[in-house]
FITORMI-159783 format. One record per residue (C-alpha): x, y, z; residue number from 0; residue in one letter. Coordinates in Angstrom, 3 decimals. Example, Ala and Ser with C-alpha at 12.3 -4.5 7.8 and 13.67 -1.06 7.14 Angstrom:
! FITORMI-159783
+----------+----------+----------+-----+---+
:     east :    north :       up :   k : r :
+----------+----------+----------+-----+---+
:   12.300 :   -4.500 :    7.800 :   0 : A :
:   13.670 :   -1.060 :    7.140 :   1 : S :
+----------+----------+----------+-----+---+
***
This chain:
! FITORMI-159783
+----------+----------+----------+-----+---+
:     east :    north :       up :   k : r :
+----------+----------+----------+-----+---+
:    0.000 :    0.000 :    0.000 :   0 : X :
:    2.771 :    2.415 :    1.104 :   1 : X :
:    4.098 :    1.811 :   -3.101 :   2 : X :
:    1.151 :    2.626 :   -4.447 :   3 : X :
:    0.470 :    5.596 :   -2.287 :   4 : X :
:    3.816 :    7.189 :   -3.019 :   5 : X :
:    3.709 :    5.859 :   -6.978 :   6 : X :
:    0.431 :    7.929 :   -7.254 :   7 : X :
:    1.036 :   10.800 :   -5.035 :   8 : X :
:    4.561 :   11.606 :   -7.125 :   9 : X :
:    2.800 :   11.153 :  -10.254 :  10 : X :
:   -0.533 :   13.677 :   -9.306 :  11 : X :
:   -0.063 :   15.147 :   -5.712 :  12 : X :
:    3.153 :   16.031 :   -5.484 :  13 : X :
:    4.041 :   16.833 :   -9.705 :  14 : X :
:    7.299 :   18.057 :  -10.646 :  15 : X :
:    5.866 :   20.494 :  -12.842 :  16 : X :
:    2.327 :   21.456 :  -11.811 :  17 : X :
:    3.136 :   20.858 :   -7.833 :  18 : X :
:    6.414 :   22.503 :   -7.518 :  19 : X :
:    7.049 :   23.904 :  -11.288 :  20 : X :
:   10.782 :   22.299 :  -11.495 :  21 : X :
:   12.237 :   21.282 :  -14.776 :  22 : X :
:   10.202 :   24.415 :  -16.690 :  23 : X :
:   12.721 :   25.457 :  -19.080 :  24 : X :
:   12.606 :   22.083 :  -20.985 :  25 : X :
:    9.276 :   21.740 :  -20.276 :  26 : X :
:    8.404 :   25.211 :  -22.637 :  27 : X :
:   11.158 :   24.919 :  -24.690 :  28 : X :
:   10.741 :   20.704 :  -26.110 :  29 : X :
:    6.828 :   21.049 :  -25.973 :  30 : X :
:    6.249 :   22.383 :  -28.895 :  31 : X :
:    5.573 :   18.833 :  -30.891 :  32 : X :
:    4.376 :   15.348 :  -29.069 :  33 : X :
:    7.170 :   13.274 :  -30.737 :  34 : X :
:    9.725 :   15.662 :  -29.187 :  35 : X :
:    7.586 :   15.790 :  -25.653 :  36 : X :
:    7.815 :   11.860 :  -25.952 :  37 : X :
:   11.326 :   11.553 :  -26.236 :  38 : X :
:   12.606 :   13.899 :  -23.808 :  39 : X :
:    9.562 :   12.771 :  -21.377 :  40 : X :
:   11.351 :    8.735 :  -21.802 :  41 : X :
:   14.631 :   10.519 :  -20.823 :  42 : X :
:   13.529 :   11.838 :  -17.655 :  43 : X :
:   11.560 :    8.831 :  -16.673 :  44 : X :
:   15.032 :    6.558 :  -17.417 :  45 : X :
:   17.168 :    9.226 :  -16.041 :  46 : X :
:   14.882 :    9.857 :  -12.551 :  47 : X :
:   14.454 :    5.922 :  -11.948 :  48 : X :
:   18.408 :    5.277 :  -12.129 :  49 : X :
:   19.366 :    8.627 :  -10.045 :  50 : X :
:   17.153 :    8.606 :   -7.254 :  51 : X :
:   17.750 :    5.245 :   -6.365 :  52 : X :
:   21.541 :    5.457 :   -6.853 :  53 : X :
:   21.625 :    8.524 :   -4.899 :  54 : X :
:   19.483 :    6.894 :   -1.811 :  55 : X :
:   22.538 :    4.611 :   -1.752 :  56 : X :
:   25.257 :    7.611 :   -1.648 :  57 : X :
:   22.994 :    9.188 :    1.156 :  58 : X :
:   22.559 :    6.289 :    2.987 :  59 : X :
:   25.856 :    5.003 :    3.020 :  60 : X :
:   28.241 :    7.757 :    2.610 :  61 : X :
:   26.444 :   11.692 :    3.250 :  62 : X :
:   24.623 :   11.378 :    6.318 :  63 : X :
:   26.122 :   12.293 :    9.394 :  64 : X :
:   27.609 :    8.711 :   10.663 :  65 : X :
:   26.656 :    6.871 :    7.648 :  66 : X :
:   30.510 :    6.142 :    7.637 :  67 : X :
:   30.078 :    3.317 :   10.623 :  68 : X :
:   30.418 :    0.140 :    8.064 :  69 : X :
:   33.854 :    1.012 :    7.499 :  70 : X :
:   34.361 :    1.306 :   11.372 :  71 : X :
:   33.544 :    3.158 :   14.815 :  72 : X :
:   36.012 :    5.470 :   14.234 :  73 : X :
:   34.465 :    7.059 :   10.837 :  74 : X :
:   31.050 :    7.155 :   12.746 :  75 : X :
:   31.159 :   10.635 :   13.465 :  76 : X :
:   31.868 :   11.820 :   10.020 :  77 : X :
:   29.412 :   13.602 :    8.213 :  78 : X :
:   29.524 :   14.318 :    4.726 :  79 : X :
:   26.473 :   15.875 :    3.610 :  80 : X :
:   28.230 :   19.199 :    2.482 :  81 : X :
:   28.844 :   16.758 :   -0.672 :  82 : X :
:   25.255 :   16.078 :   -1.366 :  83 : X :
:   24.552 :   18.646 :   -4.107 :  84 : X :
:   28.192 :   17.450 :   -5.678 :  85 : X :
:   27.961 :   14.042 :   -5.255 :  86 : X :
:   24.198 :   14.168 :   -6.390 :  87 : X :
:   24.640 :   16.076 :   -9.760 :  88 : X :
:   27.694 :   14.009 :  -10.564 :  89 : X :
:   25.569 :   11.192 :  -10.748 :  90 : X :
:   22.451 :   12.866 :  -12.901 :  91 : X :
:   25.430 :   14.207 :  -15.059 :  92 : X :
:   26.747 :   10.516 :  -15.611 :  93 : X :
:   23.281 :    9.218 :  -16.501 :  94 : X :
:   22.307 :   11.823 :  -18.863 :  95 : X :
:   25.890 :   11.127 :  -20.688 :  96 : X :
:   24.745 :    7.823 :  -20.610 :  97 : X :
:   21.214 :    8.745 :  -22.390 :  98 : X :
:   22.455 :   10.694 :  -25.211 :  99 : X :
:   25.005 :    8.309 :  -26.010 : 100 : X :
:   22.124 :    5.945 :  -26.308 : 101 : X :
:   19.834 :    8.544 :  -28.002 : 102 : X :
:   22.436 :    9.177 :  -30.475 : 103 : X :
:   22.699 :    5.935 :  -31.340 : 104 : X :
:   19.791 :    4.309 :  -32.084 : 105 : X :
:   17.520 :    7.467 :  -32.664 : 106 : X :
:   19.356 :   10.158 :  -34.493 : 107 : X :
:   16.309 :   12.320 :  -35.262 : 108 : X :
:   15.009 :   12.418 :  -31.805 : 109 : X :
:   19.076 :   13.281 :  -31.068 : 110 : X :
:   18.578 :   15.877 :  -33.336 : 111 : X :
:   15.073 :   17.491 :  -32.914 : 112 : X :
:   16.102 :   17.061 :  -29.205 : 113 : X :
:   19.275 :   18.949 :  -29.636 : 114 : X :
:   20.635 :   20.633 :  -26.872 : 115 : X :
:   17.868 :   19.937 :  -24.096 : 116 : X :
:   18.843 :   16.525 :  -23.999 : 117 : X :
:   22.316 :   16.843 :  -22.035 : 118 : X :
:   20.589 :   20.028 :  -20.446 : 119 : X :
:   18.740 :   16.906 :  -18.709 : 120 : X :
:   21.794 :   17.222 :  -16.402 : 121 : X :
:   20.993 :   20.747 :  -14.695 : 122 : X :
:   17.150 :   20.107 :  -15.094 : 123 : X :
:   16.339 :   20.979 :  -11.769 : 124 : X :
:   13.369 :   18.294 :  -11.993 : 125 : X :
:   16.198 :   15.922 :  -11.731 : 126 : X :
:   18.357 :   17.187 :   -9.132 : 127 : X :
:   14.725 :   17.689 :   -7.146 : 128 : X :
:   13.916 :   14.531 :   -7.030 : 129 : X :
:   16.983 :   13.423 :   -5.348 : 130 : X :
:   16.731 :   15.953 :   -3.105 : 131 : X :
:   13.103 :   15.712 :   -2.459 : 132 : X :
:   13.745 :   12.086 :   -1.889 : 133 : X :
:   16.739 :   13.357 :    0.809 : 134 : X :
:   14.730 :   15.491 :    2.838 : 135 : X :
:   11.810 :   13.788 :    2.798 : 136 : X :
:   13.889 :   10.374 :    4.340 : 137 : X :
:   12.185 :    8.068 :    2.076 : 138 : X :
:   13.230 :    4.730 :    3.909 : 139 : X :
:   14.462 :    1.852 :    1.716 : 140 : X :
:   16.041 :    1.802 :   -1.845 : 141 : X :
:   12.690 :    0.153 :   -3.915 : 142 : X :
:   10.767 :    3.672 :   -2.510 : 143 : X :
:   13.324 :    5.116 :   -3.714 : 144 : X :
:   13.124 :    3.786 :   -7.226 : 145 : X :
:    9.367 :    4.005 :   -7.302 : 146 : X :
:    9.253 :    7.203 :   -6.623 : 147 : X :
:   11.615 :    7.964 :   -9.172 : 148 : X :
:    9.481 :    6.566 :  -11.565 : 149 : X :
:    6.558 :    8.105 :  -10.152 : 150 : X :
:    7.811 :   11.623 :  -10.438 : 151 : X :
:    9.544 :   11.071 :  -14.121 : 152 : X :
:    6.399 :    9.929 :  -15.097 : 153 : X :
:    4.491 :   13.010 :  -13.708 : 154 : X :
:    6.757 :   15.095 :  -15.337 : 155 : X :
:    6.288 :   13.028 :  -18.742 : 156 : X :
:    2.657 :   13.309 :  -18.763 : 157 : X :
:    2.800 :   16.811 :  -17.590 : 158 : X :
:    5.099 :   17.795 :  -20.911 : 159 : X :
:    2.845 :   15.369 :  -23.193 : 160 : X :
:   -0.010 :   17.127 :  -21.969 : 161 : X :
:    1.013 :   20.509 :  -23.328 : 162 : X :
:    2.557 :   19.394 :  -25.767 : 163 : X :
:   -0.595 :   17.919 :  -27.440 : 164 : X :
:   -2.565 :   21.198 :  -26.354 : 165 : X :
:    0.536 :   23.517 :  -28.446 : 166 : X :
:    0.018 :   21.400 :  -31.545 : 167 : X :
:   -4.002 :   22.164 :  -31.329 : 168 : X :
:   -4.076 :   25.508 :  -30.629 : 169 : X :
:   -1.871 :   26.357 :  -33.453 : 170 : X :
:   -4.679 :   26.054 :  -35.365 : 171 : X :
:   -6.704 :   28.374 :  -32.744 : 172 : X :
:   -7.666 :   32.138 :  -32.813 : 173 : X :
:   -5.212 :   32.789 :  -30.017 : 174 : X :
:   -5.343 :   36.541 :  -29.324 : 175 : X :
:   -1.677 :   37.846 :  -31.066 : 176 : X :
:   -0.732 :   39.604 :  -27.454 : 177 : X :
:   -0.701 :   35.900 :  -25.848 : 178 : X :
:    0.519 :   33.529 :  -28.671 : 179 : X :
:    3.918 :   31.413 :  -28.154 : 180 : X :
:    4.606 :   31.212 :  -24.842 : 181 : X :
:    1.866 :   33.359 :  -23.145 : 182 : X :
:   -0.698 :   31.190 :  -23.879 : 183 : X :
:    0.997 :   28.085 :  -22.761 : 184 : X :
:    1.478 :   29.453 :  -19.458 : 185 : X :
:   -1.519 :   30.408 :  -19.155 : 186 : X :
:   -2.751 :   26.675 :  -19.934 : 187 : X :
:   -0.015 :   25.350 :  -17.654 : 188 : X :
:   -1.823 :   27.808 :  -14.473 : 189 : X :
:   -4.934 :   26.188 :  -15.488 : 190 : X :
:   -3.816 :   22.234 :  -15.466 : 191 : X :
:   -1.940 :   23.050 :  -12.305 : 192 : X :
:   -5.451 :   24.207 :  -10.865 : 193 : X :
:   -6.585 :   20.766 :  -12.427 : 194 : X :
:   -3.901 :   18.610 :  -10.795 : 195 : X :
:   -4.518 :   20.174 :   -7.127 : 196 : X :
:   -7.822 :   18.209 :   -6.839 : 197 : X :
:   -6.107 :   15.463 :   -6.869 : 198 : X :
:   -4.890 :   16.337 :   -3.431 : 199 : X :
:   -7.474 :   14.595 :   -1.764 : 200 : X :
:   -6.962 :   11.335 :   -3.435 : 201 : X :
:   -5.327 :    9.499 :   -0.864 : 202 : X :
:   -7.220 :   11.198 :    2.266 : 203 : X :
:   -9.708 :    8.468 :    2.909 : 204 : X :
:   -9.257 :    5.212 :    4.784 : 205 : X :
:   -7.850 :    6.729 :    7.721 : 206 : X :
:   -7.991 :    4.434 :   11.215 : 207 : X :
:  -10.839 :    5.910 :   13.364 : 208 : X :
:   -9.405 :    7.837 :   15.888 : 209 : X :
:   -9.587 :    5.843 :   19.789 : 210 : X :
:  -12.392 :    7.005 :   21.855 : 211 : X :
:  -10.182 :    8.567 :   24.335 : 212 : X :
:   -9.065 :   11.314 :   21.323 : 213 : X :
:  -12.414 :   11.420 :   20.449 : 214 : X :
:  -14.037 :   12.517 :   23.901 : 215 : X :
:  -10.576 :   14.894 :   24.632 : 216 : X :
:  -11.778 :   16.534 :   21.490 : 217 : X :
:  -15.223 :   16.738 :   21.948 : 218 : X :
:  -14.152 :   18.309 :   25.567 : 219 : X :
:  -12.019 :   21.123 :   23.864 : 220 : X :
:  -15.364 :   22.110 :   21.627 : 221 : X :
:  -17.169 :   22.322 :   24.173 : 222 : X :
:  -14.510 :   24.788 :   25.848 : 223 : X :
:  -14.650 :   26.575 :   22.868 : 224 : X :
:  -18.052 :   26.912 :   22.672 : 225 : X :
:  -18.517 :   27.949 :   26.529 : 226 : X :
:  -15.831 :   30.685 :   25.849 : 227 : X :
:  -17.408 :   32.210 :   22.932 : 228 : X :
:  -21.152 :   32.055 :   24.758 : 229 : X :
:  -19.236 :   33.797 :   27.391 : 230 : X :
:  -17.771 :   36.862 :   24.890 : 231 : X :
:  -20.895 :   36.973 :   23.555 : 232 : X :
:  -22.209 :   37.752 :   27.022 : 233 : X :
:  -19.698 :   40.059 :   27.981 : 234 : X :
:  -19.936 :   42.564 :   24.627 : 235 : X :
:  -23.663 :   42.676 :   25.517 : 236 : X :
:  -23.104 :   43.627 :   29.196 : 237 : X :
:  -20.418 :   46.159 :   27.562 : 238 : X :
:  -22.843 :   46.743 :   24.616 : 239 : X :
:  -25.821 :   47.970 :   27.449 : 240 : X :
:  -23.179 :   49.866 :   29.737 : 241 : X :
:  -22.290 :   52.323 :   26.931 : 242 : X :
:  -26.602 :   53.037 :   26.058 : 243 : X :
+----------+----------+----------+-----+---+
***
């Protein structure tokens, strides 16, 4: 349950792009046609499940203060998490190398229609977010780690699809001239963002009911509440008749 919840929530809650607007550059710029959207969208997916993962393991075992103990008690009180933006975008920057080798090689157009966003994929801060989102939120074990890696490359895939297929249709639109290009597509990119905060309720349901000893101290503190206000009411009548 705790997988699906976090596949889900990184996908619609918590979106790269319409939750926290990371990774916009690429997002404006490679939108423009759905083939492009696709391939870049792939990228980050492949790119997000193989670096969030792999940097769980540098956290874990080598940048948080006394992750150091396997190699002994006396590196236990080392802490090396001044390295984490280093170590963190060395690794993205491996990957991505990694990508548009394999890009270039078996899919020379996309290469080329991709041009330079693809080893841009390396300071997409979508990327480096979702190690660092993955960091401070202290996901616990590595296969979180790689789902929600997935999850959040494949948020920020359909989030660029989206648009992408909304640009190509509205080219064909009476856009007003003062909003064509790009101010029409953030204006469209406001409006999904509305769209995607309703799924913020999603995963509120099938919560425990609460023990009836919560549920009696709570009903106590209303009740205080309500005595208090009945008794302000009260006094600004009292103070209400003193002044006539």
């Amino acid at each position: 349950m705790e997988h699906i919840e976090l596949f889900f929530k990184s996908i619609f809650i918590d979106n790269m792009v319409f939750a926290t607007f990371l990774g916009m550059c690429s997002y404006l710029a490679v939108s423009k046609k759905v083939s492009t959207a696709v391939g870049l969208g792939a990228a980050v997916i492949f790119v997000l499940a193989i670096t969030v993962p792999l940097n769980w393991l540098l956290d874990q075992y080598l940048l948080q203060p006394g992750a150091l103990s396997w190699l002994g008690e006396e590196y236990a009180s080392y802490d090396l998490s001044f390295l984490s933006f280093i170590m963190f975008i060395a690794t993205i920057a491996t990957m991505v190398q990694l990508v548009e080798i394999i890009v270039e090689k078996f899919s020379p157009s996309l290469y080329n229609s991709l041009g330079i966003f693809l080893p841009l994929i390396a300071v997409n801060c979508a990327i480096l977010g979702g190690s660092l989102f993955m960091q401070s939120r202290e996901i616990a074990t590595l296969g979180l780690a790689l789902n929600y890696g997935i999850g959040s490359g494949i948020g920020w895939f359909l989030a660029i699809l989206a648009i992408a297929a909304i640009r190509e249709k509205i080219r064909y639109s009476n856009v007003p001239p003062a909003l064509r290009g790009l101010g029409i597509t953030f204006i469209i990119t406001g409006l999904m963002a509305i769209g995607f905060m309703s799924f913020g309720g999603m995963l509120t349901g099938g919560d425990e009911e609460a023990p009836a000893e919560d549920k009696s101290a709570a009903i106590e503190v209303i009740k205080e509440d309500i005595n208090k206000e009945a008794q302000l009411k009260s006094d600004l009548n009292v103070a209400e008749n003193t002044n006539e």
